[in-house]
ROTI-510342 format. One record per residue (C-alpha): x, y, z. Coordinates in Angstrom, 3 decimals. Layout:
[rec [X,Y,Z]],
...
% end
This chain:
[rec [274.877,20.133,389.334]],
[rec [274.467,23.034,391.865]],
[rec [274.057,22.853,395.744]],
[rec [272.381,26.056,397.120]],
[rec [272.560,27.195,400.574]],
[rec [269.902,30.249,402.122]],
[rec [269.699,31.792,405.368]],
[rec [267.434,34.299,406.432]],
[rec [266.745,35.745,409.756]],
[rec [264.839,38.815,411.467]],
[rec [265.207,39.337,415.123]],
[rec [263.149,42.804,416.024]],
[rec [261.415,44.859,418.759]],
[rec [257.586,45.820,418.666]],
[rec [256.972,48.631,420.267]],
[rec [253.150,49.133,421.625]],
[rec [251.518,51.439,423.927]],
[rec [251.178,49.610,427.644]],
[rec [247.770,48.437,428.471]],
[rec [246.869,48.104,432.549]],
[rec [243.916,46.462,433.355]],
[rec [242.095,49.991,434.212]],
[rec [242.657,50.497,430.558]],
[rec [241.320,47.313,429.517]],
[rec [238.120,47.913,431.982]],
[rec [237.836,51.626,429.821]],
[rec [237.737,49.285,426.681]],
[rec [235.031,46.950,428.185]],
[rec [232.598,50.275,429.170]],
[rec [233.203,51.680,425.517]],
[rec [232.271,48.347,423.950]],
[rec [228.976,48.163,426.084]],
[rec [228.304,51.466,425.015]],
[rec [228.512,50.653,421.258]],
[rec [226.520,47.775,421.745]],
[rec [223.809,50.143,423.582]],
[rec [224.142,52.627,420.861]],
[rec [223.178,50.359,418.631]],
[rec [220.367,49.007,420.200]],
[rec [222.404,44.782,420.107]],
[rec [222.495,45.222,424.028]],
[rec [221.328,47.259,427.445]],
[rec [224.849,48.540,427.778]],
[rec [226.230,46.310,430.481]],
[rec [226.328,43.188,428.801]],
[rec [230.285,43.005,428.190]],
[rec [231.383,44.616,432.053]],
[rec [228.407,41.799,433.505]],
[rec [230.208,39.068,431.826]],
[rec [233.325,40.407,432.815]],
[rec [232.432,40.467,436.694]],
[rec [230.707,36.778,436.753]],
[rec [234.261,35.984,435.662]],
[rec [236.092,37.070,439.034]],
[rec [234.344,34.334,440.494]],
[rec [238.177,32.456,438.901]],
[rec [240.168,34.289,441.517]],
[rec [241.616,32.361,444.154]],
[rec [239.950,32.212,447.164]],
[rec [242.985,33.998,449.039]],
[rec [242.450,37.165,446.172]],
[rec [238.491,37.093,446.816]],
[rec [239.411,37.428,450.757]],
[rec [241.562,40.268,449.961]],
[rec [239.365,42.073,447.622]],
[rec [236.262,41.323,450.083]],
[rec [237.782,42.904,452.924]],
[rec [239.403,45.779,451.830]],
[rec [236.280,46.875,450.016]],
[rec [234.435,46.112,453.690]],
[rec [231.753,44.317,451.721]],
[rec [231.493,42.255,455.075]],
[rec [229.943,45.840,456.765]],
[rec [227.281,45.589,454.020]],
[rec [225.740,42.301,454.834]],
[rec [227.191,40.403,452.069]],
[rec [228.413,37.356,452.906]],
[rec [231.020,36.203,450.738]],
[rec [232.460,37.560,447.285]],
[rec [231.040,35.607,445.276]],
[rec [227.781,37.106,446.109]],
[rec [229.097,41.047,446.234]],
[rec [229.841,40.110,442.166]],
[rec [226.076,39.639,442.181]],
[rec [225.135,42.143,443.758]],
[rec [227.458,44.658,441.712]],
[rec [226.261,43.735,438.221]],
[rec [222.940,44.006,439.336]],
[rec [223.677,47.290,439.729]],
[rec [225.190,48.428,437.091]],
[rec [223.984,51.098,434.756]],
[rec [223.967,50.850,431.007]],
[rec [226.724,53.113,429.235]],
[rec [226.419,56.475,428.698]],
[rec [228.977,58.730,426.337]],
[rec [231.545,59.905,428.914]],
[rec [235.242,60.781,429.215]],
[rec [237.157,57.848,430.114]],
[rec [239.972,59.157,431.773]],
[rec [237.933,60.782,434.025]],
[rec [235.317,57.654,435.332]],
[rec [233.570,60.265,437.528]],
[rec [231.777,61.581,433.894]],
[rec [230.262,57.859,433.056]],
[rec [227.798,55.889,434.629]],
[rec [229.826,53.830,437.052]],
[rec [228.060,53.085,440.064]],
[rec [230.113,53.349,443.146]],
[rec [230.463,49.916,443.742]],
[rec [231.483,49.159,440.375]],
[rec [234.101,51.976,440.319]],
[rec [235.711,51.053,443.721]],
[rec [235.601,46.753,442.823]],
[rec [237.341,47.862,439.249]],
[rec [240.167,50.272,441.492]],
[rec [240.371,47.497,444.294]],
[rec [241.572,44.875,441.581]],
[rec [245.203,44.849,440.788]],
[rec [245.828,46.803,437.803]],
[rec [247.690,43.908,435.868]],
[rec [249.686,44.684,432.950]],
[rec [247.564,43.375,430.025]],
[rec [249.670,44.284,427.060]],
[rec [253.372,44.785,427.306]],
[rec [254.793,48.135,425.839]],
[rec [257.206,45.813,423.946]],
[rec [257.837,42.340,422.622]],
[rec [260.648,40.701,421.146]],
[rec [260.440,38.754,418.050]],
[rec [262.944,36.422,416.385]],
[rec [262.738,34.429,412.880]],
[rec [264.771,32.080,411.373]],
[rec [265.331,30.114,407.779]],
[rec [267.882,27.763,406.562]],
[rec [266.915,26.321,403.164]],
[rec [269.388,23.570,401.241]],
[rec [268.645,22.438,398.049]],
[rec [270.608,20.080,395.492]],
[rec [269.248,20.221,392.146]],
[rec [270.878,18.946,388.433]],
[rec [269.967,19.344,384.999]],
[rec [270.727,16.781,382.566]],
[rec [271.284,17.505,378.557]],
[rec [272.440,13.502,377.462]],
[rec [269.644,13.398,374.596]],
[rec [269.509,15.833,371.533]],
[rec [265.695,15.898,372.239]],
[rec [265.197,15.517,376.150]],
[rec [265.901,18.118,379.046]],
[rec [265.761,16.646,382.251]],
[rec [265.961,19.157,385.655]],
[rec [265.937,17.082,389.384]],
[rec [266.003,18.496,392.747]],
[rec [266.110,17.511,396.576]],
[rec [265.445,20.043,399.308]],
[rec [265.262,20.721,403.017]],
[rec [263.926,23.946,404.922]],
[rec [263.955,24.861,408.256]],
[rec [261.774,27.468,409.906]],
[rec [262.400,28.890,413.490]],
[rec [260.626,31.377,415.496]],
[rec [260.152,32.811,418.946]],
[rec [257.502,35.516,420.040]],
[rec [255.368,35.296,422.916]],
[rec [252.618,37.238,421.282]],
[rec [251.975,35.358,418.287]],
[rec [252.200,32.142,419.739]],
[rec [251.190,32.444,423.523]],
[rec [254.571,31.335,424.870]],
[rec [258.406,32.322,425.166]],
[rec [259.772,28.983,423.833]],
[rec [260.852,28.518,420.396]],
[rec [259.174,26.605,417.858]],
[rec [259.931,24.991,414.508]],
[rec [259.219,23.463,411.302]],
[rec [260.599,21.527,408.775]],
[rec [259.347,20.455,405.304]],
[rec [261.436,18.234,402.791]],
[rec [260.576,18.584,398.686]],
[rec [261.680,16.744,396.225]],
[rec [260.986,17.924,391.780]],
[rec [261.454,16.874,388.468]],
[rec [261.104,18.405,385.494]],
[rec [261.297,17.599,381.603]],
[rec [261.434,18.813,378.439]],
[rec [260.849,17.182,375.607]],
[rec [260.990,18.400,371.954]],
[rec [258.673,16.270,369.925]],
[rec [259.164,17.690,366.664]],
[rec [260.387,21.637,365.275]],
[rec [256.945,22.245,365.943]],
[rec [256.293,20.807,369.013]],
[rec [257.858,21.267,372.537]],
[rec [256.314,19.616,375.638]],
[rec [256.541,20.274,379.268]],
[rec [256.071,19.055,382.866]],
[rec [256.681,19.258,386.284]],
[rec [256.356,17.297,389.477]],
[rec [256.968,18.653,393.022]],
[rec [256.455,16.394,396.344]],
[rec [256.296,18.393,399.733]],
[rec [256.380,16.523,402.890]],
[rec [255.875,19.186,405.639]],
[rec [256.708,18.297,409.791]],
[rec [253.062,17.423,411.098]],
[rec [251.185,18.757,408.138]],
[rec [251.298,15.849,405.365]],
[rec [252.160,15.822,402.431]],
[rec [250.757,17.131,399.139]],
[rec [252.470,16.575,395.532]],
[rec [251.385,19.368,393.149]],
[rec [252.016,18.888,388.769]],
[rec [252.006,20.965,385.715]],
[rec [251.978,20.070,382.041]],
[rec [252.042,22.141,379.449]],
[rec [252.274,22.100,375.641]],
[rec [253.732,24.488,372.861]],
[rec [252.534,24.515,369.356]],
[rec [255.070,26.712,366.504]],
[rec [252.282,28.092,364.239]],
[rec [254.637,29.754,361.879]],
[rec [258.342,30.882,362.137]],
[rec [257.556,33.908,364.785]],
[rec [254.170,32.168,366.183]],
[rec [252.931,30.463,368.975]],
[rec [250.441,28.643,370.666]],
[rec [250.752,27.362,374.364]],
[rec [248.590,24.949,376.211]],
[rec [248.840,24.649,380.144]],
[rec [247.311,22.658,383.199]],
[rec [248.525,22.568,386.557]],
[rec [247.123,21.656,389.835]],
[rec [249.191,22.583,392.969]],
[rec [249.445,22.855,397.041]],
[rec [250.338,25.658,399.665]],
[rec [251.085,23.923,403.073]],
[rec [249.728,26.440,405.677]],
[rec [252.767,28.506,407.391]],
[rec [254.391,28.325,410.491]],
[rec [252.133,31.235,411.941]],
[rec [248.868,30.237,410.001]],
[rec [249.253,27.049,411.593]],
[rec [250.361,27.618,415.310]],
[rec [249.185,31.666,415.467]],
[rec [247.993,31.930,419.178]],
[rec [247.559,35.386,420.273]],
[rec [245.315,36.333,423.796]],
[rec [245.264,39.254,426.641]],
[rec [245.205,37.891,430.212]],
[rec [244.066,39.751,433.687]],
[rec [246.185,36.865,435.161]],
[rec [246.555,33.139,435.123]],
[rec [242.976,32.324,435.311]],
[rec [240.803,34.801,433.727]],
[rec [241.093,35.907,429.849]],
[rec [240.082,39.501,428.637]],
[rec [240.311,38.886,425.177]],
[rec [241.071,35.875,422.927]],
[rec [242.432,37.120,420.172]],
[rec [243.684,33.939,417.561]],
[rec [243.482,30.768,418.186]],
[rec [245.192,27.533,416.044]],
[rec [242.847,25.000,413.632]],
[rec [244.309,22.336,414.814]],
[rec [242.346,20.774,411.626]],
[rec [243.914,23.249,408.795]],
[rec [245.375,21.677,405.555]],
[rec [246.819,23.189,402.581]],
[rec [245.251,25.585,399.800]],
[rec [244.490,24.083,396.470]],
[rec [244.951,25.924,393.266]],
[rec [243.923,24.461,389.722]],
[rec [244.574,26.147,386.496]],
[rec [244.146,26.050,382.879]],
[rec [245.372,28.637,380.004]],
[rec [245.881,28.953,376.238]],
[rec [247.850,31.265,375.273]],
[rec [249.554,33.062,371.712]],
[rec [252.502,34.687,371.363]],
[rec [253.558,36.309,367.921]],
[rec [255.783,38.426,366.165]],
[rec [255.328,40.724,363.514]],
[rec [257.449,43.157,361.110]],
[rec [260.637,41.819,361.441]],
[rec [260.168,40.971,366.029]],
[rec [259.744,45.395,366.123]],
[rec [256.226,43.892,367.306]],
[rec [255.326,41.933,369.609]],
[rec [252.046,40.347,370.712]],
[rec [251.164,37.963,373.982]],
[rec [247.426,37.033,374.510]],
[rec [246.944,34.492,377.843]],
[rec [243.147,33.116,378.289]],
[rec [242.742,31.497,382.051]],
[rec [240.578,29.897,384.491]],
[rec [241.761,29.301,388.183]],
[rec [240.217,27.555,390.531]],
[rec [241.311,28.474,394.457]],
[rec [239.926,25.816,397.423]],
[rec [240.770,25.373,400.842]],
[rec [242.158,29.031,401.093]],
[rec [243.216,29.859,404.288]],
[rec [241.180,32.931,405.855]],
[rec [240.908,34.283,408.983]],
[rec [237.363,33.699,410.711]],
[rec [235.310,33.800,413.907]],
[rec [233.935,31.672,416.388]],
[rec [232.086,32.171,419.640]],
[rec [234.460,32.469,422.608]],
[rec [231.903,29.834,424.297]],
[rec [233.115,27.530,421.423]],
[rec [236.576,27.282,423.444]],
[rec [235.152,26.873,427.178]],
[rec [236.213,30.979,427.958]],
[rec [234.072,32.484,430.747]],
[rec [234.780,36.163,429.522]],
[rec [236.202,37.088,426.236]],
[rec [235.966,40.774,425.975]],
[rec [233.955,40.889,422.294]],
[rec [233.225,37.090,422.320]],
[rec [234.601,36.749,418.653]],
[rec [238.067,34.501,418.566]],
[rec [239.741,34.782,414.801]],
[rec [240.853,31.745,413.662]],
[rec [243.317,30.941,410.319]],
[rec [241.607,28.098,408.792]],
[rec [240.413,26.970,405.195]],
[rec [237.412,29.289,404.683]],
[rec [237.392,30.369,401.377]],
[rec [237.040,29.577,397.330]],
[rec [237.427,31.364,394.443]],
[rec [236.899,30.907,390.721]],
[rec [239.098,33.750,388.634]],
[rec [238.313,33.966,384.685]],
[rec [240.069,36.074,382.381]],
[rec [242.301,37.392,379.873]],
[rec [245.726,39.127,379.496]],
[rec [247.822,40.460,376.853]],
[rec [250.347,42.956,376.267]],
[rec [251.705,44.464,373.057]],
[rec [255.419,45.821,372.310]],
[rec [256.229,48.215,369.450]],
[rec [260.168,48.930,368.959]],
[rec [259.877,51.114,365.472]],
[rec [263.675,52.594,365.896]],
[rec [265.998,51.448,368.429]],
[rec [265.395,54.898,370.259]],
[rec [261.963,54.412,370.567]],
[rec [259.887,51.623,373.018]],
[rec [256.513,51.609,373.554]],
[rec [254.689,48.899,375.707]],
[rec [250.948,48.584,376.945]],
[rec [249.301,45.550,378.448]],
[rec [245.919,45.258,380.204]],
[rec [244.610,42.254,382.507]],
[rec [241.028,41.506,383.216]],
[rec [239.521,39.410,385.560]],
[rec [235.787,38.181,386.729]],
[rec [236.291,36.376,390.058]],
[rec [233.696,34.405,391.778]],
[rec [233.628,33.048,395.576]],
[rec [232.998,33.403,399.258]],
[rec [234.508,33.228,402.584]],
[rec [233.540,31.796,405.981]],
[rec [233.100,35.485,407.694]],
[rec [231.756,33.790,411.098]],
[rec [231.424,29.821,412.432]],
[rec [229.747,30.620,415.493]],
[rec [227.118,31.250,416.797]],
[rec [225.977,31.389,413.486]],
[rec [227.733,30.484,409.821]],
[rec [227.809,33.300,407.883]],
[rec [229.298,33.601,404.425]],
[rec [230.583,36.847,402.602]],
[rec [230.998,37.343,398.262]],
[rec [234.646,37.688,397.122]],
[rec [232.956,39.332,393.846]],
[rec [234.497,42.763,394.811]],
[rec [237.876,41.782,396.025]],
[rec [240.292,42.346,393.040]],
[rec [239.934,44.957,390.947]],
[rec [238.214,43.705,387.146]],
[rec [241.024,45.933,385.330]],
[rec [244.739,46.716,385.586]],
[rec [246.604,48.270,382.442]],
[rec [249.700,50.046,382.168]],
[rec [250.599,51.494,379.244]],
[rec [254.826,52.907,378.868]],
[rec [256.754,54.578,376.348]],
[rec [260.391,55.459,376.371]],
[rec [262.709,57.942,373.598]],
[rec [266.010,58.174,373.670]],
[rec [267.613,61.400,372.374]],
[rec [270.584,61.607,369.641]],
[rec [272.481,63.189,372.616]],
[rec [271.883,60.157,374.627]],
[rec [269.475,61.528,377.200]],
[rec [266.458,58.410,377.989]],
[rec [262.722,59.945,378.742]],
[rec [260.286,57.952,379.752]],
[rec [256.563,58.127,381.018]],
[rec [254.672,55.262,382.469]],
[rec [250.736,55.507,383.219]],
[rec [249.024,52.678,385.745]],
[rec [245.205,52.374,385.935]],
[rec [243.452,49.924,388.329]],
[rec [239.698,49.786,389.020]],
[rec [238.012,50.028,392.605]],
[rec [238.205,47.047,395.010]],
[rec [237.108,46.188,398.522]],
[rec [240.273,45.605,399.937]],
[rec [238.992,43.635,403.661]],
[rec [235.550,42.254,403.497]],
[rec [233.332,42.518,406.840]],
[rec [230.311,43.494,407.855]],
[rec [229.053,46.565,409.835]],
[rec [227.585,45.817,413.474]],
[rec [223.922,46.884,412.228]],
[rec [222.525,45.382,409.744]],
[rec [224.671,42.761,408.308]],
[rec [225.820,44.287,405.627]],
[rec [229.211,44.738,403.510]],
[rec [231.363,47.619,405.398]],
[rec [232.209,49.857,402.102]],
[rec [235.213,51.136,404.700]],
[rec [237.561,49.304,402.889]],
[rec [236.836,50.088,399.817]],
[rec [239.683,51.166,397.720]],
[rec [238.653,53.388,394.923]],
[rec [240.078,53.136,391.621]],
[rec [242.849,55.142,390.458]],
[rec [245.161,56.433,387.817]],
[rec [248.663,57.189,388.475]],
[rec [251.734,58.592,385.696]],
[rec [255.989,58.331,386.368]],
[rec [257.875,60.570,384.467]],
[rec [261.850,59.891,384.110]],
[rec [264.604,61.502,382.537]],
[rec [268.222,59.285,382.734]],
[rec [271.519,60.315,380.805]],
[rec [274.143,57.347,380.562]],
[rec [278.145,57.768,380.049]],
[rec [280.616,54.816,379.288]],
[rec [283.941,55.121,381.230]],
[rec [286.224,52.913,379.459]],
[rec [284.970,49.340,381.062]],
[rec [282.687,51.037,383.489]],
[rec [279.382,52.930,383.097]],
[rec [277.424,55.321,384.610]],
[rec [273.876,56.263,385.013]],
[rec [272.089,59.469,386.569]],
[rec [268.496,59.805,386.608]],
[rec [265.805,61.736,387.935]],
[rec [262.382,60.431,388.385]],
[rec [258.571,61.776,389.648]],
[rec [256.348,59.004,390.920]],
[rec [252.768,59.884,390.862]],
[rec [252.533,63.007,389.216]],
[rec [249.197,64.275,390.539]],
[rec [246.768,63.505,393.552]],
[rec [247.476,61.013,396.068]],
[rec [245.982,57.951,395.696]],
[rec [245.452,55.010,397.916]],
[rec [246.142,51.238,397.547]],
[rec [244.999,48.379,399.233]],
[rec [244.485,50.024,402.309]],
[rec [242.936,53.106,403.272]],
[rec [246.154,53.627,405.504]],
[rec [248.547,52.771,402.325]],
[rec [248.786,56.541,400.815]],
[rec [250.566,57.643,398.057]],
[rec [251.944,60.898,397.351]],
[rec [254.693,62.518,394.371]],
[rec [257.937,61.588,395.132]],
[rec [260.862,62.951,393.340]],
[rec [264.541,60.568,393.240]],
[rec [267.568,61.104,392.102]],
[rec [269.079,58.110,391.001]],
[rec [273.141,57.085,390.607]],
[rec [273.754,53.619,388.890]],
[rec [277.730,52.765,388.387]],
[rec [278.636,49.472,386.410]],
[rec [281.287,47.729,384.645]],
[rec [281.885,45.216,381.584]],
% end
């Protein structure tokens, strides 16, 4: 019987570069201009929307604003009506510098309303962000019948977190889920060993979801096996994917941008699986083979999409797309893994395994105003192998290479602003990469000690994942010290 305690916190800064509302204004103009370039728009669309929306200023601001612009000495007779009158006159965007308005098409009135208005902080230069996890779990496993392993387990978490920017507000929130698992094994005969598993989650305000596997193990012959498997399981959305709220204010009343919103509706992801697999040994366990067949079914996976700002009663949003986490995807993975060990002397390893996958699925891309579904075909790559080999030298010296290969992937899937179509952007391409390490090991009486030198990526750079994740050589010297 063991009781296990975990804590886990992060408490950092996030430092940003300060947005005023000048800047923000900048934004809207290049936006408009992008939409003109691309013939979606005349080029005022986003700055027009943007103006109707001062109409939310108090009345005491709009008296302010009217008078100090002397829009009374023009004939216009209240604000209200000057916002009119201003984004009627406002001319489409033209490639400019913006730092220096007097090169783009702002009209006078539009450049002296936009310098009248307060320039608000929009985005702080910092924000403070604070996480927190306590996790208690009492679990036992029971050995009373020659035949029949038995493994029980109760369990609490607690997550905590604070940040203004991903959830709209100062004030700390918090979730707790409760689980509860048993597991058994049973050994039916020598040749047969069966398994399962039961977990129930009951998560604070997001119900509760009990997830099984079974499994079954057949002995072939003395060094040979043949595995059977189902399971069908739950992921409860997150603390963030279910209470993310992220959006830029001018003040109190009128929003620039909604950035992420909450599904109030979310529920958790669904994975079911099935495999056979082999496992075998050969010429005296100096070989070794594992094969793994498998389907996998993925529903309800939680995605980020987009709705219409209009969907959430916002008079201006600055691109009138919100991203919200909901369940917006499905995918249907089929494939096959193995991998093969050779040990022909005990100073020689080699090792090479290879997984390949066909996926199928989409995601929701958009809601609003318009659904509009994207293919997951492209994003995992079909192949991953690695193939390894290590020698060890009569004088004790280890060498080892290691070569990784993984085919080309989209890692984001959108679409371009024209068109429709997939944005290739993201696409990472495929790649090769080799290690090289050399490591010499002494014994010092009880203790040991290692030294090693190794090369990562021997070669071009490469890039993973993201177009922004690249890789270069690296060279490390390594010091391990141990004792027996």
């Amino acid at each position: 019987i063991e009781f296990v305690l975990y804590h886990n916190s992060i408490d950092l800064e996030d430092q940003a570069e300060e947005k005023k509302f000048q800047d923000a204004y900048g934004m809207m103009y290049a936006k408009d201009l992008e939409l003109h370039d691309n013939g979606i728009a005349d080029g005022t669309t986003v700055r027009a929307s943007f103006l109707q929306s001062l109409k939310g200023l108090e009345e005491s601001q709009k008296n302010d604003l009217f008078n100090a612009l002397g829009l009374g000495a023009l004939g216009m007779p209240n604000f209200d009506y000057a916002l009119d009158y201003v984004g009627g006159q406002l001319q489409p965007a033209s490639s400019c510098d913006l730092s220096d308005p007097a090169s783009c098409s702002f009209t006078e009135y539009e450049s002296g309303l936009v310098m009248a208005l307060p320039n608000n902080t929009v985005r702080a230069s910092e924000g403070r962000h604070f996480s927190d996890r306590w996790d208690a779990e009492l679990r036992g496993n029971f050995y009373h019948w020659d035949s029949l392993r038995i493994g029980l387990g109760l369990a609490a978490r607690y997550d905590s977190s604070t940040s203004e920017l991903f959830f709209g507000s100062p004030d700390k929130i918090s979730q707790t889920a409760y689980r509860t698992y048993a597991n058994l094994e049973w050994t039916a005969s020598d040749k047969i060993t069966l398994n399962s598993g039961l977990i129930t989650e009951k998560v604070e305000q997001g119900g509760s979801n009990t997830s099984y596997r079974a499994a079954a193990n057949y002995q072939l012959a003395e060094q040979q096996t043949i595995r059977l498997a189902a399971n069908h399981a739950y992921r409860a959305p997150t603390i963030l994917e279910r209470l993310h709220s992220t959006d830029y204010k001018y003040n109190e009343n009128i929003t620039l941008d909604l950035s992420v919103k909450p599904d109030p509706n979310i529920v958790a992801e669904q994975l079911s699986s099935y495999e056979i697999g082999y496992g075998g040994s050969f010429l005296d366990r100096s070989l070794l083979l594992d094969v793994r067949i498998f389907k996998e079914d993925f529903s309800d996976i939680i995605d980020q999409t987009r709705r219409d700002s209009a969907d959430f009663g916002i008079a201006f949003d600055y691109d009138r797309q919100v991203n919200i986490y909901t369940n917006a995807a499905s995918l249907q993975v089929r494939g096959i893994e193995w991998q093969l060990q050779y040990r022909p002397t005990d100073n020689i390893l080699l090792h090479a395994n290879h997984s390949y996958a066909d996926v199928e699925g989409t995601t929701v891309y958009s809601l609003s105003p318009e659904r509009i579904e994207l293919p997951l075909k492209d994003s995992t790559p079909d192949n991953i192998l690695t193939f390894m080999g290590s020698y060890t030298s009569p004088g004790g010296v280890r060498w080892g290479a290691t070569y990784y290969y993984k085919s080309a992937y989209l890692s984001k899937i959108r679409k371009t602003l024209v068109g429709g179509d997939i944005d290739l952007s993201h696409l990472t391409k495929p790649f090769s990469r080799v290690d090289l390490t050399a490591a010499k090991k002494w014994q010092l009486g009880k203790h040991s000690m290692e030294l090693s030198f190794t090369v990562q990526n021997v070669g071009d750079d490469y890039q993973e994942h993201h177009y922004f994740n690249r890789f270069n050589s690296k060279y490390i010297l390594g010091l391990k010290l141990g004792s027996n």
